[in-house]
N, C-alpha and C positions, 0 to 999 in steps of 0.2 A: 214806281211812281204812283203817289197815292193820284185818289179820280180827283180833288181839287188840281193838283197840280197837271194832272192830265187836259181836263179841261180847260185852264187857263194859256196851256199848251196851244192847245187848240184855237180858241180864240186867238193869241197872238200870232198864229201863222196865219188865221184866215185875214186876220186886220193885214198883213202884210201882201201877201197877195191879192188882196182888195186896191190896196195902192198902188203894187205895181200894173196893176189892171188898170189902173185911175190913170199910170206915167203915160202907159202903152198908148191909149185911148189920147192924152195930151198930144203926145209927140207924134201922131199921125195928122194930124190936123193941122192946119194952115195957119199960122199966128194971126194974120190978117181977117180971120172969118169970125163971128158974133158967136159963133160957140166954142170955140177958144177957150175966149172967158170963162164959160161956166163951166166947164171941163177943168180949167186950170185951179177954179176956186174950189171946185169939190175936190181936188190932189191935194190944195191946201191943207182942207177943212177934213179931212180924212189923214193926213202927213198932223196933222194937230192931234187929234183922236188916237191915233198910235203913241204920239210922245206922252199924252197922259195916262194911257193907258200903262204904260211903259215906266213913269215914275209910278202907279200907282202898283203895281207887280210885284214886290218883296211882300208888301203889307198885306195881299191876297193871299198870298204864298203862306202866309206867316200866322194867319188866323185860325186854321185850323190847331195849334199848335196852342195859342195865345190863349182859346176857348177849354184845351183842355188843363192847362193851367191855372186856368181862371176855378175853375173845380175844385184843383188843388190846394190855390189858396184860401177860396172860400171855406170848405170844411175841413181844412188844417186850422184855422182861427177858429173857429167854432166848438171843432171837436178841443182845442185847449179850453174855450170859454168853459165848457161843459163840464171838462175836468177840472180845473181850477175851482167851480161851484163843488162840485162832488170831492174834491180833498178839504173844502174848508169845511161841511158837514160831514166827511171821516175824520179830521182832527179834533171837532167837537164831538163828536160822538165815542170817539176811543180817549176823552179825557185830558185832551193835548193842552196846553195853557195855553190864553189867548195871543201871547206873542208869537202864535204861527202865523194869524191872521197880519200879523206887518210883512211876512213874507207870500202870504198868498191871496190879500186884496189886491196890491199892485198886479199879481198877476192874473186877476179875474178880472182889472180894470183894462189890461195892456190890451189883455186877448179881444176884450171887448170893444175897441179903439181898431185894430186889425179887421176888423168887420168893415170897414169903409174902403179898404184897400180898392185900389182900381188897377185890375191889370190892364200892362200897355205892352201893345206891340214889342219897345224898345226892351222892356225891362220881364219880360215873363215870365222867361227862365232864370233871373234873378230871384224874382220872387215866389216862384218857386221851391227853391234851394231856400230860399228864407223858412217859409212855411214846412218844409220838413225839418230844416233846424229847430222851426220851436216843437216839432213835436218830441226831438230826441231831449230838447229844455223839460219838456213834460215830463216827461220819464226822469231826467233828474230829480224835479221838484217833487215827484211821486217818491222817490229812491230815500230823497231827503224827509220830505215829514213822515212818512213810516217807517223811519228807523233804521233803515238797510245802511244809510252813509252816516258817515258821525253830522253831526253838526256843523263843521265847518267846509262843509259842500256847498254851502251857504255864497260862500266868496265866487264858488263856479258857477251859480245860479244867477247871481248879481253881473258877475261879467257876462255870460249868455246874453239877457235880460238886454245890456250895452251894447252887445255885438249887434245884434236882433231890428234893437232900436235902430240903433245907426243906418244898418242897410236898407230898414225899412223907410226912411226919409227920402225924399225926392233928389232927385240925380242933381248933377250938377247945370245940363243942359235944361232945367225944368221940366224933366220926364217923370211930372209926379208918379206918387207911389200912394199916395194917399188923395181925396179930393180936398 
C-alpha cells in the first residue's frame, strides 16, 4: 500500500469513527433537550463530509498515478518534437530531396499540437499508451528517412499518424484529451 493510499486509509477510518462517535453521543440524549439538535446536526454535517469525502476517494487514489503519467506524456511529445526537428536537418543535411519534408512537417507540427494535452484522471493510462505509441511512430519515421525501410513504410507511418490522432481526441463522455 503505497503512503497516499495509506493515508487516505487513514483519514477515512478516522471520518468514520468520528460519526460513529457523533451517532453514540446522538442516541444517548433525550430527543426532547436543546442539545439534541446540535448534536443531531453535527452527525449530519459530519455523515455529509464522509459521503464527499467518499465520492471524492478514487480521484485521490488516482493522482498519484495520473501525475506520473502526466511526465510521460509531457516528454513523450517533446522528446518526438525534438526529433522530428533533428530528422528534418538530417535529411537536409545528408542531401535528402525536399519531399521528406511533406513527411516530417506534419509530424514536427502533430508533436507540437501534443504539447497541450491535458492529462485527466479518467484517461491517463490511455494517454499514456498513446505517448509511447508515438515514440515507437518515431522510431519508424527515423527507420524510414534513413533509409533502413524502403519507402513504402511510408503507408505505416500515415496509418500510425491516424491511429495516434484518433485516440488522442477527446472521449466520447467529454473527457478531453486535449484543452
Amino acid at each position: 500500500m503505497s503512503a497516499t493510499e495509506r493515508e487516505l486509509t487513514m483519514r477515512h477510518r478516522s471520518m468514520l469513527e468520528d460519526l460513529a462517535a457523533q451517532q453514540a453521543r446522538v442516541e444517548a440524549l433525550d430527543p426532547d433537550r436543546a442539545e439534541f439538535d446540535q448534536q443531531y446536526a453535527a452527525l449530519v454535517e459530519r455523515a455529509q463530509e464522509l459521503l464527499a469525502f467518499e465520492q471524492q476517494l478514487p480521484h485521490l487514489l488516482a493522482e498519484p498515478q495520473r501525475l506520473r503519467s502526466a511526465g510521460i506524456v509531457r516528454w513523450g511529445w517533446r522528446a518526438q518534437t525534438a526529433l522530428a526537428a533533428a530528422l528534418i536537418i538530417t535529411a537536409l543535411a545528408l542531401g535528402h530531396t525536399a519531399w521528406w519534408l511533406v513527411l516530417l512537417l506534419p509530424h514536427l507540427l502533430a508533436t507540437l499540437t501534443g504539447w497541450s494535452i491535458t492529462v485527466t484522471v479518467q484517461r491517463h493510462r490511455q494517454q499514456r499508451v498513446i505517448a509511447l505509441a508515438l515514440q515507437a511512430q518515431g522510431v519508424l519515421v527515423v527507420l524510414v528517412v534513413l533509409g533502413v525501410l524502403s519507402f513504402w513504410w511510408i503507408i505505416a507511418v500515415l496509418l500510425g499518424w491516424l491511429g495516434i490522432g484518433a485516440l488522442s481526441q477527446e472521449g466520447p463522455a467529454g473527457q478531453g484529451a486535449k484543452k
